[in-house]
VEXDREN-679404 format. One record per residue: x, y, z of N, C-alpha, C in turn; residue in one letter. Coordinates in steps of 0.1 Angstrom, whole numbers, plus 5000, padded with zeros to 4 digits. Atoms other than C-alpha are relative to their C-alpha. Layout:
XYZXYZXYZA
...
***
This chain:
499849854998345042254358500850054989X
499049935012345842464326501450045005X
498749944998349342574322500350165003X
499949874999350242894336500650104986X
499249915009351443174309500650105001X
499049885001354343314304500250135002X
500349885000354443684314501050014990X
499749925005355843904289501350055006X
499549874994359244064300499850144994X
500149854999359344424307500650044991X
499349935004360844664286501649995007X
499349944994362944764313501249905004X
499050144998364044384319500849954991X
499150055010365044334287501350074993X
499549965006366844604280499450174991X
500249955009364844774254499650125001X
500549864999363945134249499350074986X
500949945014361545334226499750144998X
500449854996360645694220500250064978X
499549935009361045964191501150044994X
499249945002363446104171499650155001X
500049854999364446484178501050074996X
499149954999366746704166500650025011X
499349914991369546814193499950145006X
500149875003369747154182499150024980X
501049955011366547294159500950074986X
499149915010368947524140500949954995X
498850075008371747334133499549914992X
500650085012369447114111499650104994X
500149925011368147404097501450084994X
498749975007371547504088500749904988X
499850075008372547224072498849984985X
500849975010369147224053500250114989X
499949895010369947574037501549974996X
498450005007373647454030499949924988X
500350145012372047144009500050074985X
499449935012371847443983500550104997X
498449885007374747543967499850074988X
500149935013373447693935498950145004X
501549894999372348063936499049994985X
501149985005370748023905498849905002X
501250104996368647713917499550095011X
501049954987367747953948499050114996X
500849865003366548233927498649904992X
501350075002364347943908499049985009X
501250024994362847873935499250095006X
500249904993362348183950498750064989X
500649995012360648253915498749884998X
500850135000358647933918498749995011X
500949964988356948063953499550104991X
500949885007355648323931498749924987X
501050105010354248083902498649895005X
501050134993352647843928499250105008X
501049914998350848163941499450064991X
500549945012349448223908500450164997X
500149925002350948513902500050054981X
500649965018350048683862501650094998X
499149925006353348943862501349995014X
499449994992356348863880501650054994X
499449945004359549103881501549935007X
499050004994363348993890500550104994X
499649875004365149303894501649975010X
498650004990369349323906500350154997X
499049815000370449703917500150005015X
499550024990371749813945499250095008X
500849924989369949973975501350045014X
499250014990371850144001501449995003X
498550015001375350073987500149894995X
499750114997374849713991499049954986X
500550035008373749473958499149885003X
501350054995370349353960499049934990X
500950105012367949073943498750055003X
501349974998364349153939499349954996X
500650075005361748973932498349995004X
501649944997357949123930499049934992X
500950075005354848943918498750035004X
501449944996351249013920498849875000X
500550144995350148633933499250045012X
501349984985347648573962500750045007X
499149914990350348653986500449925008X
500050084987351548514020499349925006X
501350104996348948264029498850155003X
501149904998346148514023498850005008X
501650024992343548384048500750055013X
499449994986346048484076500450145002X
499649835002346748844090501149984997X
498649995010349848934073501150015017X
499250014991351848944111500149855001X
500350204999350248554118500849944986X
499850065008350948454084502149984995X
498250025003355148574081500549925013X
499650104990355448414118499549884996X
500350095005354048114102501249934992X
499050065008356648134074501249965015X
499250054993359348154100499949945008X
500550114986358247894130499749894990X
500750205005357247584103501250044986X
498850045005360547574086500049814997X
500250185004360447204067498549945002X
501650065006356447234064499550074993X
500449915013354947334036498549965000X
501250035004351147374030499549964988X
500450045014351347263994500449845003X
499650145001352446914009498749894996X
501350065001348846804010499749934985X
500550045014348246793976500749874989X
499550135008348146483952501350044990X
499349985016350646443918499050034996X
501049955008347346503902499250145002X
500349914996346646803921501350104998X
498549885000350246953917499750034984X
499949965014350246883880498950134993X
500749935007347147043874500050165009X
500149864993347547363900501850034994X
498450025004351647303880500450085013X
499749944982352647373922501549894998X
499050014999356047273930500249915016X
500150004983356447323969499749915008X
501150094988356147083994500949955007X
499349994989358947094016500350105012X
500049904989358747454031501850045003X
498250005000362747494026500950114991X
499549945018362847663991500850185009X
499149875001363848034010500750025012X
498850044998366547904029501050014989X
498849915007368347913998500450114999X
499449815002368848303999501449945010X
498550034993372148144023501150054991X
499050045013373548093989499850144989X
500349855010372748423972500750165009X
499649874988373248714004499949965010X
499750014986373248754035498850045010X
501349984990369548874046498950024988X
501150015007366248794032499250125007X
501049934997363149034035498649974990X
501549975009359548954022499250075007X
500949915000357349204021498649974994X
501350065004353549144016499150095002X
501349894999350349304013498749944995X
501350065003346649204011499250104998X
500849925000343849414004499350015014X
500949984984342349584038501050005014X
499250004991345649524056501050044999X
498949935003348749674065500749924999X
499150055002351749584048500949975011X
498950034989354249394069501449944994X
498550135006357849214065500349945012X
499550084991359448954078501650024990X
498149984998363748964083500549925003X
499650084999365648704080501750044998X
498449974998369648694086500649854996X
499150125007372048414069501149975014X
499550084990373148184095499449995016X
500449994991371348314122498549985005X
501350064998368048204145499150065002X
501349905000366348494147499250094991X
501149905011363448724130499650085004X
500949894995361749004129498750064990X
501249935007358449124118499650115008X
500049864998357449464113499250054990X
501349905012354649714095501450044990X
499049965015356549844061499450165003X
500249904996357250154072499250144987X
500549955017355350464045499049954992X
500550055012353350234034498549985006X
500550004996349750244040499049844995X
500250135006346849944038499050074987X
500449915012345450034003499149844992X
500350165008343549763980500649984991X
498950065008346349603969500449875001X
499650114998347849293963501649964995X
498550065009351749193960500749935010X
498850074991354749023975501450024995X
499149975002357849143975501049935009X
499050074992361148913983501050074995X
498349955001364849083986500849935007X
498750084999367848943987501150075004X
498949854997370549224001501549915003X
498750015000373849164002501049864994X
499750115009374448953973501449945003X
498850035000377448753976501350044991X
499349945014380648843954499949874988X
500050125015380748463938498649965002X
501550055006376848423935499950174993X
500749865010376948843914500049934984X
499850015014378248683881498749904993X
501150044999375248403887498950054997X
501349885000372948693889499950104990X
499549945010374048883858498450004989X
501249995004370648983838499549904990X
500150085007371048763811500349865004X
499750124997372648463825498649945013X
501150024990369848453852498849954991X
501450075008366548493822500349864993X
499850165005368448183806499949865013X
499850114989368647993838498449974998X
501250014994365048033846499149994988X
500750065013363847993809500049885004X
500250135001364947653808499949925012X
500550114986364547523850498850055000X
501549975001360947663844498849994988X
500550015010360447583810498049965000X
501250075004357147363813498950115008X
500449904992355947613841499250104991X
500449855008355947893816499749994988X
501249985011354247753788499049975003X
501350004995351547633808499250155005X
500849864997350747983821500150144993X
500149865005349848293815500750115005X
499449934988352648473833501350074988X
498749885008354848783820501549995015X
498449984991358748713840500850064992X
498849925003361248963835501250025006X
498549934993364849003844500350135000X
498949865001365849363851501350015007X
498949994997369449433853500250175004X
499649844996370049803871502150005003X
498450025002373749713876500749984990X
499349985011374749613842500550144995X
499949865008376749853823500549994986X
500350025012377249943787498949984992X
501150075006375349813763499349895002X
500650134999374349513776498050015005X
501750004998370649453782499650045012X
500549984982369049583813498449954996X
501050114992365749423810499749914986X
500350125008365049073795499249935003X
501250124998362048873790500049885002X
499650104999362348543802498949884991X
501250105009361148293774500349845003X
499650144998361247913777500949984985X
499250035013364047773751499349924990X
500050095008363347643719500649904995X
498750135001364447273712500350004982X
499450025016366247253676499349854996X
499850155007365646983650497849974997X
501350065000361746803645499549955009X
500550104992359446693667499549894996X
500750165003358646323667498449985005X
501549994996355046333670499649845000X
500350155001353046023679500649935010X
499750054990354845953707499650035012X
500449934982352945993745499050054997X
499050044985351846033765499949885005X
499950124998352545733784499449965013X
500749984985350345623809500649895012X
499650044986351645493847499149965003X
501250014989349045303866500250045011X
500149944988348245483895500850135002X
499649914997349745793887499950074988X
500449925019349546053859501349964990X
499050055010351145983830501250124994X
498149945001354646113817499650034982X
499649915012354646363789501450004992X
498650005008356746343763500550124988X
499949845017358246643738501249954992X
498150064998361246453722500150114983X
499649965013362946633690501149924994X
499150075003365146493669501250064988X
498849925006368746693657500649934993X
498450085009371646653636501350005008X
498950014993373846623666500649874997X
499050165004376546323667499349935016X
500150044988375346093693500550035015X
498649994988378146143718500250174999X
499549904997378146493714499850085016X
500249994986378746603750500250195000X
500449844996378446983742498250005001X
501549974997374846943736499149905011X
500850094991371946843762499349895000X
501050144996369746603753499249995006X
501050014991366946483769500250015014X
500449994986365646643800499349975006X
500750104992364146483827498650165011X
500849864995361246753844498949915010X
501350044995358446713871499050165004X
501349944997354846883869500850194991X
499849885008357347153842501150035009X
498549924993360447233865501149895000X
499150094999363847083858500049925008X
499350044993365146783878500749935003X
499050085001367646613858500250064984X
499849965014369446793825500549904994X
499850165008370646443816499949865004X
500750144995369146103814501649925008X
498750054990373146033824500149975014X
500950034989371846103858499449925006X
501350084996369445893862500549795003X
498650104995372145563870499049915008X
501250034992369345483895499249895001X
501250065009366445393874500249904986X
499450065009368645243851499650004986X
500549975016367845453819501550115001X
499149945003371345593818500749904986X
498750135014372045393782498850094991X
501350005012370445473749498449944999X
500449855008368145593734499950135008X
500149854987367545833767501350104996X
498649904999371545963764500449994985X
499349975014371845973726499750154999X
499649864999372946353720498650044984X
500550005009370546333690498650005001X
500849974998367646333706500150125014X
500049914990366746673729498450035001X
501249984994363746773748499549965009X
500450014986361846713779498949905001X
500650114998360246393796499350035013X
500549974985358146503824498949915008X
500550034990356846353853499350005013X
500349954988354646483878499849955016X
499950154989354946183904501050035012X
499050054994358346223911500050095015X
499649934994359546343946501950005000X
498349985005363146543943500750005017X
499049974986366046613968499850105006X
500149864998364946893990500350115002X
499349874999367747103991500250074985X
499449975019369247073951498649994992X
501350035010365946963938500749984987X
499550095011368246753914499549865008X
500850134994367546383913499349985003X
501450044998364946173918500349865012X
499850144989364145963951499249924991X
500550115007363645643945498649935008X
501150094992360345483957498949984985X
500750095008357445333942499450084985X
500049925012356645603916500950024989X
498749985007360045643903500649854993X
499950135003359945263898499049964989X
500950015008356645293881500450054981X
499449925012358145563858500749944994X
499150095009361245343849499549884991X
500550085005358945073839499250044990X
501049905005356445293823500750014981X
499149935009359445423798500549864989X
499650115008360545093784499349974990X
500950005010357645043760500150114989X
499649965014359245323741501050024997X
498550035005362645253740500149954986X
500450065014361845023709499950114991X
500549895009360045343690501450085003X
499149895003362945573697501449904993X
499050155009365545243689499550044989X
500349995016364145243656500350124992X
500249855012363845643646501550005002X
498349995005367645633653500649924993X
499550125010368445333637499650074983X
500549935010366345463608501050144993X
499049855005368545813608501449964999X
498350064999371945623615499749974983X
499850105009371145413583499750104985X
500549945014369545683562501550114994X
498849934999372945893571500949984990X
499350065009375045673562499949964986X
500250085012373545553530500250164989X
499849875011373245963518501750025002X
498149995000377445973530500449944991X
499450075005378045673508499750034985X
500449965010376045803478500550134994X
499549855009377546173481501549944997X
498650055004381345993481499749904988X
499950075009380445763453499950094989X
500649855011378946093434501850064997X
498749914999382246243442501449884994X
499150105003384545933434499850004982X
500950005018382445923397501050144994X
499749845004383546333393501349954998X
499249944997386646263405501149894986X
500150065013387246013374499450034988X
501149945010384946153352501550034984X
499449975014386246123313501849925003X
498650094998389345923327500649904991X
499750105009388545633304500250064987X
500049915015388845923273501450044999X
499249915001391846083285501449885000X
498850085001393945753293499649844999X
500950195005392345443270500949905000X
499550124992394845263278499349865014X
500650014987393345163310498749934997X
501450045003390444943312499050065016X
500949964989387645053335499349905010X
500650114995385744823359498549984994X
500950015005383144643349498250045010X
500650004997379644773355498749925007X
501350074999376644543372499450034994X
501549985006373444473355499049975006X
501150044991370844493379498849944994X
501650065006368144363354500549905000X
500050114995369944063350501049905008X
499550024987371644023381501549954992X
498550035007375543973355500550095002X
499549945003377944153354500549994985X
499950015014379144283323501249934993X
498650035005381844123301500750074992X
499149905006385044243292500549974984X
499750025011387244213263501449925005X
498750044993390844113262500950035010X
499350014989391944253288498949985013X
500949994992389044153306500649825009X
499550084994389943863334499149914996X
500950075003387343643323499449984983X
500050025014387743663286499150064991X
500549965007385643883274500750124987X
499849915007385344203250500750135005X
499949864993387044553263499650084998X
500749865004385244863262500650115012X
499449944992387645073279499150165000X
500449904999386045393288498249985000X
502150005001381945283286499950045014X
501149984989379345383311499049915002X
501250074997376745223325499150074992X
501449925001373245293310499150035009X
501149954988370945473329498549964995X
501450044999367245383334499150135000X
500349895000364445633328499550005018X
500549974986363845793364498549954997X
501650015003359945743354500049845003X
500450224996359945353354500549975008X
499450034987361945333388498949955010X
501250024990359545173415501150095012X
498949934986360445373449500749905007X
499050114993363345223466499750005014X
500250034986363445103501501250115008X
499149924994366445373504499550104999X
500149865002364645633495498850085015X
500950014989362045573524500649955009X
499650084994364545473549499850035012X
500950004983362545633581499049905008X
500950104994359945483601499549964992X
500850035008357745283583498549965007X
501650044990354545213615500250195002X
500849875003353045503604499050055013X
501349924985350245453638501050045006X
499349964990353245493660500950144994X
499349915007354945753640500150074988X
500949945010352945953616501350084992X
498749905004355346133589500050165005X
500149814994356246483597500050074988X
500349875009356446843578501549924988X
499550035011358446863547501250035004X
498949974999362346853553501249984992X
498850035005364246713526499749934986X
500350035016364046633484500649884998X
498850095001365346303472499650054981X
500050005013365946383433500949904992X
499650155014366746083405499350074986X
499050054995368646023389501350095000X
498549924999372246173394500949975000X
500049855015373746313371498649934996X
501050015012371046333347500650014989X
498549985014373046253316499449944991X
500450005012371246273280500750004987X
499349985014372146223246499150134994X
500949875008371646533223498949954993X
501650055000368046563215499449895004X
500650184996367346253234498950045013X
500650004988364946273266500249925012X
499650064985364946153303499250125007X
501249944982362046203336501449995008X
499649974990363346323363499250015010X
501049994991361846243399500950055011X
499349914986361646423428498849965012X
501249984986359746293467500950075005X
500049934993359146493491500249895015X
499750114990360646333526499850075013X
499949994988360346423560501450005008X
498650034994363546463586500849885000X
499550124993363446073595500049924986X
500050045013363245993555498949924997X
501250075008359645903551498850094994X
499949885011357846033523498450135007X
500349884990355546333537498249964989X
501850045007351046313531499750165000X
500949885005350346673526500750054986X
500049995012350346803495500950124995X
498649905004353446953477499750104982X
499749945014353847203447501650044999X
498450045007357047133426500150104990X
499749935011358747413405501250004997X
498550025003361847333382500350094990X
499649885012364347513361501049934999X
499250025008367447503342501250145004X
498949854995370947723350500450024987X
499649995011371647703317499049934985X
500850065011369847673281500649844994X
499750155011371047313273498649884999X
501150095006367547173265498550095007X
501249904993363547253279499449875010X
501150144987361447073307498350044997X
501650015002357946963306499449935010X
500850114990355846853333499050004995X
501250055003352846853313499549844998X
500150115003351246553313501049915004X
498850094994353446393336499549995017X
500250044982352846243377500950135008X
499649904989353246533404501349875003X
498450054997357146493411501349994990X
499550025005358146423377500250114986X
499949915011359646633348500249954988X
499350065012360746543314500750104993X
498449905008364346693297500249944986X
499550015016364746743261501350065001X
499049894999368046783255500350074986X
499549965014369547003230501149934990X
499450055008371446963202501849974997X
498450005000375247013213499749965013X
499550024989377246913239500250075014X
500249914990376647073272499749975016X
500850084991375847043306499550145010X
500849884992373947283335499849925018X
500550094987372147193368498350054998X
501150014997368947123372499350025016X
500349904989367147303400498549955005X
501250005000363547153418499950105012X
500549894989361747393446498649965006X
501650085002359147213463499750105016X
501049964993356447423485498949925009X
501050054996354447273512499450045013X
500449914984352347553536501250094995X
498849905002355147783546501249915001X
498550045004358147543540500150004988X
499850035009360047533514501849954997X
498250064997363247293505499949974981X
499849985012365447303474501049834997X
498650145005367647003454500050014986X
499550025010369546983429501049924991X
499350155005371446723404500850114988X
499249955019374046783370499749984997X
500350075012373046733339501550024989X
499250015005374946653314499449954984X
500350015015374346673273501049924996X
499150075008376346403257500249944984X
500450075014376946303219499949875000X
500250154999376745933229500249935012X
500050044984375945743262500249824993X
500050115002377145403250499649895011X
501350084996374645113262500749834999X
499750105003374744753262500749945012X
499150114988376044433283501450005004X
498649984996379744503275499750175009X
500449874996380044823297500749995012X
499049954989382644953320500050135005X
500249854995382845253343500550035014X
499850024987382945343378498649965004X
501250064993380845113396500250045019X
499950074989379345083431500649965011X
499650124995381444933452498649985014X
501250034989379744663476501250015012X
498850044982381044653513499649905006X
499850114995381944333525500250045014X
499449974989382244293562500849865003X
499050094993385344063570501050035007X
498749964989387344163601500749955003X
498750135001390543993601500649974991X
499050035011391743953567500150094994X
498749875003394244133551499450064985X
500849935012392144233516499550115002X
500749864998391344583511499250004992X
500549975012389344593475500149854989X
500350145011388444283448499450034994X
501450005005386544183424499849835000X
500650145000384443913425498749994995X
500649995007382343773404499050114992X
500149875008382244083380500250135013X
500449854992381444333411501450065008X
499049954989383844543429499750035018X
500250044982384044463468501250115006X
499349904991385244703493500049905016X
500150094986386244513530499650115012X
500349884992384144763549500549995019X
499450074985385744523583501350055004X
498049974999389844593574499850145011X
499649924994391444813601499950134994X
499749885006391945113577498350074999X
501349885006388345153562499250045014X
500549924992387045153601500550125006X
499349854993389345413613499750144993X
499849885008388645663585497949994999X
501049985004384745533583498950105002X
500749854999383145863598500950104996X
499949875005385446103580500249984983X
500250035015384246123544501350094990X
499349995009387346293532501249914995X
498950125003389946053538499149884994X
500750095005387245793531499850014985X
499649945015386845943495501449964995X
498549994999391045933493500449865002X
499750154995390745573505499749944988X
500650115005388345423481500750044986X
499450005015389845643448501349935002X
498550105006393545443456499249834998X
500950165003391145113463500149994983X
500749995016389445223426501449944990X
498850025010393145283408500549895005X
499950114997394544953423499349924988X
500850085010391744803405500249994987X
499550015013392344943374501249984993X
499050045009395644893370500649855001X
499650134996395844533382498649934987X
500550065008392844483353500150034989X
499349965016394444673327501449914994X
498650105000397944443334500149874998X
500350145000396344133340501249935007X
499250034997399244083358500349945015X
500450044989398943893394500750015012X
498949984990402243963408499650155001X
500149884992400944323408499050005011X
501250084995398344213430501150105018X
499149994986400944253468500250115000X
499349905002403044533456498750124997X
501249914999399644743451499250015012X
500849984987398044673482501250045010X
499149934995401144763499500450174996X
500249915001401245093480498650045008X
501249944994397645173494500050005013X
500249984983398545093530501250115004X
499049894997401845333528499450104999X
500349894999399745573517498650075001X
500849944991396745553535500550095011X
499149964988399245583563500450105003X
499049885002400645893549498650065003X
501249915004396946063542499650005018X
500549974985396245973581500650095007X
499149924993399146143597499950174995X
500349875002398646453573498650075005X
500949894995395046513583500249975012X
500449984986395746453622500450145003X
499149814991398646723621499350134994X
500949925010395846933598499050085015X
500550044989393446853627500850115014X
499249974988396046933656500250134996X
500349885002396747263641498750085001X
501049964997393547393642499750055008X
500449974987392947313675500950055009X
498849914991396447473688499150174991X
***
């Protein structure tokens, strides 16, 4: 005889209970729903955004006051109230399905391409946050105009014919806002409103064909009473070549990125913003903690522009942030694949930065010496490298190594024309598929100075570069001059880019001037020249060199030379503290320089201590003067 089985206990035996969730009280969740937003200008976006997702072609926000009391308006000539429903059915509809929205239906691929928003049914609950009673008014062709009356805080409504007004073949919707609050008026201010709704609607409003206007009837003075609302323009280049990025199983994520001359960390400016289907929903990737793209490259202040997403679902009240579920997971993974590409174009700009900072202070260190070895020959100068064959030069007797002295020589210069391009001069991207060069932004001109012997010659070259420093493929026209008669130029018979300078016959010097055209840009550069009666040449040859920068953090050396070259300890305490401000940096390296010279003009070893001790007293000094320089300022 089988085993009998087990019954099942009951529910009721065990305990257990099952059923729905229900609100308590209907209203008091809808209260809390409309308190979720605290921004009037996010309520007037959206309020503005039920007009966009009803296709409307000309939509008007208007603030003046009606009746005493100050009033938001906001008219548009979109399909209307759910236009298949009589206009009584359709505003009792709005009010009775509070937290359902008929635009929920639709896919991300359906939102993006109808760019719809909506899909909570919540959005004009925010009027809480703006006044004290809503009213939309509606009208269809063939029927009479009606409204629906809504009151802030309270559960009741009213619909009602619009009194005056007959049914005419017309089509609009008109939403008011009455009794503006006093701390949401300054919110509402004609201008501070068309900037709000420029940039939380940016993508919105380049995709369509839609005229939005702020009228201000309360402003007074001069200030603007009506303003066209434009989407903002992002400063700086766009990086083309990047995006869009495709998500499996969802649409792919647009990218617009630009790239500024901000400082990374600059925390006045925005940076990349985060958008879905074109409407803000995060103005910094900082935000985004989440998804775990709150680190570079996303929050470097140096990249700005908009990453959009039409996938995401937001918070229903703030419509900030992004829930997290399987989309928003997709997205974070999605994005990784161009971390690398934006890694690099900053790396690339960090490196190109710094290398033109180190070149304009070395320019400036040269000037700021210039004719030094003439005026006090005493003094021996440092010896210059010979890049052709990798020596330094030798000295004389007061040279540490027993050579010849040539106190006051220069290096020889090379003709610009035989120069192969350097790898500095191209120091942008170099994966051209992923990052095509851009428009024309910037001259590199060699060499500089341009410094000729009387009637002697020297080419002068000039590429054309792009923002990210790589050299640019459309086709440039170059025109040069002279500020002064000290010789003639000839680019005949010479490679697009390059000139050739005769100089004249005296001593003189000018600037030389190129102007290069490409389309409608055009960018200028320019170098010294300098006419000399003798550029002395040759292996012995002293000057201001170079320095290299060593990195050794931890020892006490500021400046050397070694084996011929002059070394800078770009590690020591002092040079990082001063290494982003190029004046003290300049201030730093000329005591480095003089140290040098007078420890190679003395030969003397015990000056060696008592010199680097001068340079740290009076770095020390040069710090404190520019802080309290600084601190003034900013009192």
């Amino acid at each position: 005889m089988p085993p009998r089985k087990k019954k099942k206990p009951t529910p009721r035996a065990t305990g257990e209970m099952h059923g729905k969730l229900r609100p308590h009280d209907p209203f008091e969740l809808i209260r809390w729903l409309a308190f979720s937003q605290p921004d009037p200008r996010k309520a007037l976006s959206e309020l503005v955004q039920n007009s966009l997702d009803a296709g409307a072609r000309n939509i008007r926000v208007t603030r003046r006051r009606e009746r005493g009391l100050p009033c938001l308006k906001i008219f548009d000539d979109g399909e209307g109230v759910i236009p298949e429903m009589e206009r009584p059915e359709a505003l009792k509809f709005i009010a009775t399905h509070i937290g359902h929205s008929r635009k929920r239906s639709l896919s991300p691929r359906e939102r993006l391409a109808l760019m719809t928003q909506g899909q909570y049914g919540i959005g004009l609950l925010g009027f809480w946050s703006i006044g004290e009673m809503l009213e939309i008014r509606t009208a269809v062709p063939g029927q009479r105009p009606f409204r629906l009356v809504l009151h802030r805080d309270r559960a009741d409504y009213k619909i009602e014919p619009l009194r005056g007004r007959l049914a005419l073949d017309e089509r609009w919707t008109e939403v008011v806002v009455a009794g503006i609050h006093r701390e949401a008026m300054s919110a509402m201010i004609g201008r501070r409103a068309a900037d709000y709704l420029g940039a939380e609607l940016r993508g919105q409003l380049l995709s369509r064909s839609v005229d939005l206007v702020v009228e201000d009837r309360m402003s007074r003075g001069r200030s603007q009473k009506i303003i066209p609302v434009t989407p903002p323009r992002f400063l700086g280049e766009r990086l083309e070549g990047i995006g869009p990025v495709e998500v499996p199983g969802h649409p792919s994520i647009r990218l617009e990125i630009y790239l500024t001359g901000q400082s990374p960390n600059d925390d006045d400016h925005a940076g990349l913003a985060l958008y879905s289907a074109g409407t803000l929903v995060a103005p910094r990737f900082d935000d985004l903690s989440a998804l775990g793209l709150d680190h570079p490259p996303w929050t470097d202040r140096r990249l700005s522009g908009i990453v959009d997403f039409p996938a995401f679902r937001v918070a229903p009240g703030s419509r900030r942030g992004v829930v997290m579920d399987e989309a928003a997971g997709a997205f974070a993974q999605a994005l990784t694949g161009v971390e690398p590409i934006l890694a690099s174009v900053l790396e690339a700009l960090e490196r190109q930065r710094a290398e033109e900072l180190d070149r304009t202070l070395i320019r400036d260190l040269q000037r700021a010496f210039r004719d030094f070895h003439r005026q006090r020959p005493r003094y021996a100068m440092l010896p210059i490298h010979d890049e052709g064959t990798g020596a330094a030069a030798q000295g004389g007797p007061g040279d540490a190594d027993g050579g010849a002295a040539n106190p006051g020589a220069v290096a020889p210069e090379t003709d610009a024309a035989d120069e192969q391009p350097s790898d500095r001069a191209t120091t942008g991207i170099q994966r051209t598929d992923l990052l095509p060069p851009g428009p024309l932004a910037q001259l590199s001109l060699t060499p500089s100075p341009l410094r000729v012997e009387c009637r002697g010659t020297r080419r002068a070259r000039v590429r054309a570069l792009d923002a990210t420093g790589c050299e640019i493929a459309e086709p440039v026209e170059y025109t040069w001059s002279l500020s002064a008669p000290v010789g003639t130029l000839s680019a005949k018979g010479e490679p697009l880019g390059r000139v050739l300078f005769t100089a004249g016959e005296q001593e003189a010097s000018a600037t030389l001037t190129v102007v290069a055209r490409s389309g409608e840009i055009e960018v200028q550069a320019e170098v010294d020249v300098e006419v000399l009666e003798e550029i002395p040449s040759g292996r012995g040859k002293e000057g201001i060199p170079e320095p290299e920068l060593v990195d050794e953090p931890g020892t006490g050396w500021r400046s050397r030379m070694q084996d011929g070259r002059w070394q800078v300890n770009s590690g020591h305490r002092e040079y990082r503290t001063i290494a982003d401000r190029p004046a003290l940096k300049l201030r730093y390296l000329a005591m480095l320089f003089a140290k040098e010279i007078v420890l190679r003009s003395h030969q003397d070893p015990r000056l060696d201590k008592p010199l680097e001790q001068l340079v740290e007293v009076a770095a020390y000094a040069d710090r404190n003067l520019s802080r309290r320089k600084r601190k003034k300022k900013t009192d």
